[in-house]
MMTF fields as JSON, N, C-alpha, C and O atoms, coordinates in Angstrom:
{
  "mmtfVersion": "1.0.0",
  "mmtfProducer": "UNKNOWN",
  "numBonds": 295,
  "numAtoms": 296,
  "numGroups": 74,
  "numChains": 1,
  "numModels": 1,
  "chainsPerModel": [1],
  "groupsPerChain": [74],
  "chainIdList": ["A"],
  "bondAtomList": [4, 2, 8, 6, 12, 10, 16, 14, 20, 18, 24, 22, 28, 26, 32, 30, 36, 34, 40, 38, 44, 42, 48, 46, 52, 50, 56, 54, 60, 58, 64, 62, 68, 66, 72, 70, 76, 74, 80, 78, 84, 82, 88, 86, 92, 90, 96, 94, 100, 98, 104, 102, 108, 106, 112, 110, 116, 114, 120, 118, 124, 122, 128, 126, 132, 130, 136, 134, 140, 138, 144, 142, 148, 146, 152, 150, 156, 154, 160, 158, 164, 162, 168, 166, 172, 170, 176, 174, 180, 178, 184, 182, 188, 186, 192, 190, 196, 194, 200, 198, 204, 202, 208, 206, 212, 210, 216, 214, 220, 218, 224, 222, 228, 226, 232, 230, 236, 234, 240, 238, 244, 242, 248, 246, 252, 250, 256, 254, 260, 258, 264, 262, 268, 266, 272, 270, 276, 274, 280, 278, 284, 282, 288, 286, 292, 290],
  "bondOrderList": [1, 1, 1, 1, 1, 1, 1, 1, 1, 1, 1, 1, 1, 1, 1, 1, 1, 1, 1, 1, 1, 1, 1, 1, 1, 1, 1, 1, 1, 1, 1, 1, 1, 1, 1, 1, 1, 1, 1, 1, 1, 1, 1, 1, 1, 1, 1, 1, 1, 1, 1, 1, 1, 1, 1, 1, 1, 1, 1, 1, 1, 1, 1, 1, 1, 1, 1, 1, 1, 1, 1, 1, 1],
  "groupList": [{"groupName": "UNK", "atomNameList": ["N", "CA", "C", "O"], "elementList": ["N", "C", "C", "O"], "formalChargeList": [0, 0, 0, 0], "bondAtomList": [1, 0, 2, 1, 3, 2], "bondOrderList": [1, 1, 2], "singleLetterCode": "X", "chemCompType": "L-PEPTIDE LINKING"}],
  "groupTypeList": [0, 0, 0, 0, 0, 0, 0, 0, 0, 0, 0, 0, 0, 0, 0, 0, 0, 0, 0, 0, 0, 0, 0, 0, 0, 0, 0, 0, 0, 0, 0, 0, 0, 0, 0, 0, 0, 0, 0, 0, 0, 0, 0, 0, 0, 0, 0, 0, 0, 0, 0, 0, 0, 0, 0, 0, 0, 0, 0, 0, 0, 0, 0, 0, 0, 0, 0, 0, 0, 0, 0, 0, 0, 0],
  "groupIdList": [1, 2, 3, 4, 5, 6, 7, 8, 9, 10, 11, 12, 13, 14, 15, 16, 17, 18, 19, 20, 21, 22, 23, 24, 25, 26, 27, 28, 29, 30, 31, 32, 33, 34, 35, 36, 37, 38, 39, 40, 41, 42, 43, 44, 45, 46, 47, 48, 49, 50, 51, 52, 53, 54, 55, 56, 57, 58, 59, 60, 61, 62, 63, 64, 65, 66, 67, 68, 69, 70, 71, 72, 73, 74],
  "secStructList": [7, 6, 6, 7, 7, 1, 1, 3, 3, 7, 5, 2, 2, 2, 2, 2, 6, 6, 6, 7, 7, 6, 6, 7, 3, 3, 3, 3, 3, 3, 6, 6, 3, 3, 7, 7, 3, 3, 7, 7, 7, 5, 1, 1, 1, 7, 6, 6, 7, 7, 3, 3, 7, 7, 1, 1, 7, 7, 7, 1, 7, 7, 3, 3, 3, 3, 7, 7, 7, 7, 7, 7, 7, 7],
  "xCoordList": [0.818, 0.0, 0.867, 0.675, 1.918, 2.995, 3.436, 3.738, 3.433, 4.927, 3.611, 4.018, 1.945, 1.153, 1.822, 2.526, 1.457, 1.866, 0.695, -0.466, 0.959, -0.644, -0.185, 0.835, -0.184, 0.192, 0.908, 1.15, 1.279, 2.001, 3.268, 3.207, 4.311, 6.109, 6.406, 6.162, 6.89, 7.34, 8.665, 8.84, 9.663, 11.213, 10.869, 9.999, 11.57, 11.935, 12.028, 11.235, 12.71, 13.071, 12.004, 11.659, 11.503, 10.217, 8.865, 8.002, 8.796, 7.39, 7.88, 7.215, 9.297, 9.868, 9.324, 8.798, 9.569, 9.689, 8.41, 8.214, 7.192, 5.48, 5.215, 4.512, 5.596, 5.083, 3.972, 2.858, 4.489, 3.743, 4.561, 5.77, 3.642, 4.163, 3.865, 2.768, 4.427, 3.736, 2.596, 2.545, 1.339, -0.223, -0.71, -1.833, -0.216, -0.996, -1.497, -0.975, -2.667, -2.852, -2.936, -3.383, -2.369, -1.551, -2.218, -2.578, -2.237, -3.148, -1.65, -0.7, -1.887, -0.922, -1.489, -2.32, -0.873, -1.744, -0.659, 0.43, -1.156, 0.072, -0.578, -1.161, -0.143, -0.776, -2.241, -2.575, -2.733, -4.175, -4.691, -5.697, -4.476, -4.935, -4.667, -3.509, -5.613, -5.32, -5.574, -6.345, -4.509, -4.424, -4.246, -3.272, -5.519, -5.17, -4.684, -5.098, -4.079, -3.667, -3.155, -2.977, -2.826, -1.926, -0.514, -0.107, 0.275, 1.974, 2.977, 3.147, 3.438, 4.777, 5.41, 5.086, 6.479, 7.674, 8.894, 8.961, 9.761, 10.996, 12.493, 12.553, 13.686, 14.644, 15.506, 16.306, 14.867, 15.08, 15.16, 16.241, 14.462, 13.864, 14.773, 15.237, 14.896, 15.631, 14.658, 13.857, 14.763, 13.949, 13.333, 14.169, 12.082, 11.676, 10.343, 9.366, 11.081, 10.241, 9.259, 9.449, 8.252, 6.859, 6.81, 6.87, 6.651, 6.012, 4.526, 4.015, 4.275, 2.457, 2.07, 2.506, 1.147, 1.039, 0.096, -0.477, 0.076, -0.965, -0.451, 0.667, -1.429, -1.246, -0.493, 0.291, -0.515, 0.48, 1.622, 1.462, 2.697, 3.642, 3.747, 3.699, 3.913, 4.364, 5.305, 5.69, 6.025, 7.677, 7.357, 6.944, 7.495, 7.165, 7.169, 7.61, 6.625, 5.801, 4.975, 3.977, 4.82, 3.279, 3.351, 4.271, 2.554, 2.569, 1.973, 1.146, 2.519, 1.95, 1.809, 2.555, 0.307, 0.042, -0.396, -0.25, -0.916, -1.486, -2.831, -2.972, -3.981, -5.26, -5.667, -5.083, -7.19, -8.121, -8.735, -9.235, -8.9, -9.869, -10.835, -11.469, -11.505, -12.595, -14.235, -14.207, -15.0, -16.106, -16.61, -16.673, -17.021, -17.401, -18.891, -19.829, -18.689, -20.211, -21.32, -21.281, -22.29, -23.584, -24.43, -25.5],
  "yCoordList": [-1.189, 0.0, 1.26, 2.197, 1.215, 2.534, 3.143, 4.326, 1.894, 2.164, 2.216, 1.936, 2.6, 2.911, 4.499, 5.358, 4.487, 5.78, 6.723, 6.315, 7.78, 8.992, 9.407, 9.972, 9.521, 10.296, 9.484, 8.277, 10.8, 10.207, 10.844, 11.979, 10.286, 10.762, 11.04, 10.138, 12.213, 12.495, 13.203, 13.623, 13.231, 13.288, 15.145, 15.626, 15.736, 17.042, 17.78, 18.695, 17.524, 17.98, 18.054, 19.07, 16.608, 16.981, 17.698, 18.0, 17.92, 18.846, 19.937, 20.841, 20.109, 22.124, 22.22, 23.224, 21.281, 21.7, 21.802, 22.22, 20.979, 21.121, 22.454, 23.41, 22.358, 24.0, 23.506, 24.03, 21.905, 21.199, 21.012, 20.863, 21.062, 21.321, 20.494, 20.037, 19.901, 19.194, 19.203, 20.084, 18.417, 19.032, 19.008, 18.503, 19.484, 19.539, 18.437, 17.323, 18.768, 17.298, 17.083, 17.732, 15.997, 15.658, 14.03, 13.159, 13.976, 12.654, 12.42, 13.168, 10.713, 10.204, 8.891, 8.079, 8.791, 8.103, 7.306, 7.703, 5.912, 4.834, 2.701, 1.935, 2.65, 1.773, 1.343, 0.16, 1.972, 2.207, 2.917, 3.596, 2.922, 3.563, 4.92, 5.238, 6.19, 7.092, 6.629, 5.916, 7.465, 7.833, 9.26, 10.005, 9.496, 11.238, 11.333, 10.566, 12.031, 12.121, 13.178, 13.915, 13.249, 14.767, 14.49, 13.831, 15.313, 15.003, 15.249, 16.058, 13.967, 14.251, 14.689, 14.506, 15.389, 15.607, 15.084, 15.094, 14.655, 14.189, 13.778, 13.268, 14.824, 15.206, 13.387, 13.064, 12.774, 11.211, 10.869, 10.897, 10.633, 9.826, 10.592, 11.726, 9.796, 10.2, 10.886, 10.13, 12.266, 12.65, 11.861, 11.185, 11.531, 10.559, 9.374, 8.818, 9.41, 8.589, 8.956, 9.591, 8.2, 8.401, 6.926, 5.839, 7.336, 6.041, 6.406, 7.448, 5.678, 5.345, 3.626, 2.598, 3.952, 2.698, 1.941, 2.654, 0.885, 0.121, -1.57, -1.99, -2.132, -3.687, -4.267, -5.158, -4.019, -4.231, -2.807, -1.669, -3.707, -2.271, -2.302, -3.231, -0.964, -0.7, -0.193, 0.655, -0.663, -0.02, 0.097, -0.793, 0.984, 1.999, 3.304, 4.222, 3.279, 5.031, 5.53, 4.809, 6.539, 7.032, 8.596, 9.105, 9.198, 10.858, 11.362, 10.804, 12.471, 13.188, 14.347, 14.853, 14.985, 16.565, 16.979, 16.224, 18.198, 18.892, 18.16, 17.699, 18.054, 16.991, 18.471, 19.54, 18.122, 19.242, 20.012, 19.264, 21.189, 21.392, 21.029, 20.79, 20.777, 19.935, 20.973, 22.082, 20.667, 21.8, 21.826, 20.915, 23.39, 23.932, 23.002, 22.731, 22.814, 22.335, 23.316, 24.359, 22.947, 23.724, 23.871, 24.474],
  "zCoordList": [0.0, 0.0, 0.0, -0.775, 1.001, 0.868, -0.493, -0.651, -1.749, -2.342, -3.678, -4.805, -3.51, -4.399, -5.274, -4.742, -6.32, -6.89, -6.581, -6.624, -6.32, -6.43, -7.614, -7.219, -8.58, -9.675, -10.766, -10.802, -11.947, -13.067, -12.625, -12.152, -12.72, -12.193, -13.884, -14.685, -14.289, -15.594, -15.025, -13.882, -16.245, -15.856, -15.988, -16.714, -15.313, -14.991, -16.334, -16.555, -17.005, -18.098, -19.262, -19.866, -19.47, -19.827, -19.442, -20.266, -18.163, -17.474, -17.283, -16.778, -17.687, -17.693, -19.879, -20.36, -20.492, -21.615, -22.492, -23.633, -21.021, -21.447, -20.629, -20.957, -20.042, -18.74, -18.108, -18.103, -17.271, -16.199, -14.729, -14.555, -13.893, -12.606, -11.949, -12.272, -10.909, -10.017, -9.457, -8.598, -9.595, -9.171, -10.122, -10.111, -11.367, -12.661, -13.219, -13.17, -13.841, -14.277, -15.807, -16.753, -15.657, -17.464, -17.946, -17.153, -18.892, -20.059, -20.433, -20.668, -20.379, -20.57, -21.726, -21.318, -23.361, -23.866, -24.334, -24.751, -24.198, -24.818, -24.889, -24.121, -25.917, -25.811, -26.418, -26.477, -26.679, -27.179, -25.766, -25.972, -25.089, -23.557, -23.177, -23.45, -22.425, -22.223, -20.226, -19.583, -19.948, -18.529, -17.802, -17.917, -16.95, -16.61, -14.946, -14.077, -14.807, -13.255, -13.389, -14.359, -11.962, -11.566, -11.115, -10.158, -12.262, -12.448, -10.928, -10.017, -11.419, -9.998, -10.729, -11.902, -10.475, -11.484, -10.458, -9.229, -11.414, -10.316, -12.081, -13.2, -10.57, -11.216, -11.801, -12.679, -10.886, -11.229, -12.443, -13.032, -12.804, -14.61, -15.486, -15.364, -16.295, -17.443, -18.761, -19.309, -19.212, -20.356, -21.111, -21.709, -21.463, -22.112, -21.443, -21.943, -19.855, -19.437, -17.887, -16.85, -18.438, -17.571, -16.998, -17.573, -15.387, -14.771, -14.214, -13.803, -14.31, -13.306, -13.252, -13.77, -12.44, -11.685, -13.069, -13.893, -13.114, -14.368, -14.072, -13.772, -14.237, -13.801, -15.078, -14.75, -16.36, -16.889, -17.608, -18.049, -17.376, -17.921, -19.365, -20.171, -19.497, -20.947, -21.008, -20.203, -22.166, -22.55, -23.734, -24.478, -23.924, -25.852, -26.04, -25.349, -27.062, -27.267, -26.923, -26.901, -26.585, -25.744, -25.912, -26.553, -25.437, -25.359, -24.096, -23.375, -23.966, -22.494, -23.086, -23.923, -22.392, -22.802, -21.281, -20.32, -21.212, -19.96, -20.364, -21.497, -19.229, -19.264, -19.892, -19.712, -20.913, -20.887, -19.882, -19.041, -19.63, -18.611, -18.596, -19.624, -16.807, -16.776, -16.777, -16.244, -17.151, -17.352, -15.902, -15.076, -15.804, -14.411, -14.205, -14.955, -13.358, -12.879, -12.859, -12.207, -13.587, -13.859, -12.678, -12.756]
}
């Protein structure tokens, strides 16, 4: 339970070069699969790579953007 992820961890370099911050929340699409959460950033990872939690892993290509905004509640 400790070692659960809250978030998507994207490498530093890449969330300075989207203009994403930690908290923000970013779509992560790979795989045929989209995933939205709110970005860790960490000076760790090497440019390029995104971890998050998923019961199976993927090692490939994928894309990360900032999530859309979500519509105000009516």
């Amino acid at each position: 339970h400790f070692q659960l992820r809250r978030g998507i961890e994207i490498a530093h370099a890449d969330a300075e070069s989207l203009g994403i911050a930690t908290g923000d929340r970013i779509e992560v699409t790979h795989d045929g699969h989209t995933v939205t959460g709110p970005a860790l950033v960490q000076r760790g990872l090497r440019p390029g790579v995104v971890r998050l939690a998923a019961r199976v892993p993927h090692v490939g290509p994928g894309s990360v953007a900032a999530a859309p905004a979500e519509a105000p509640d009516a």
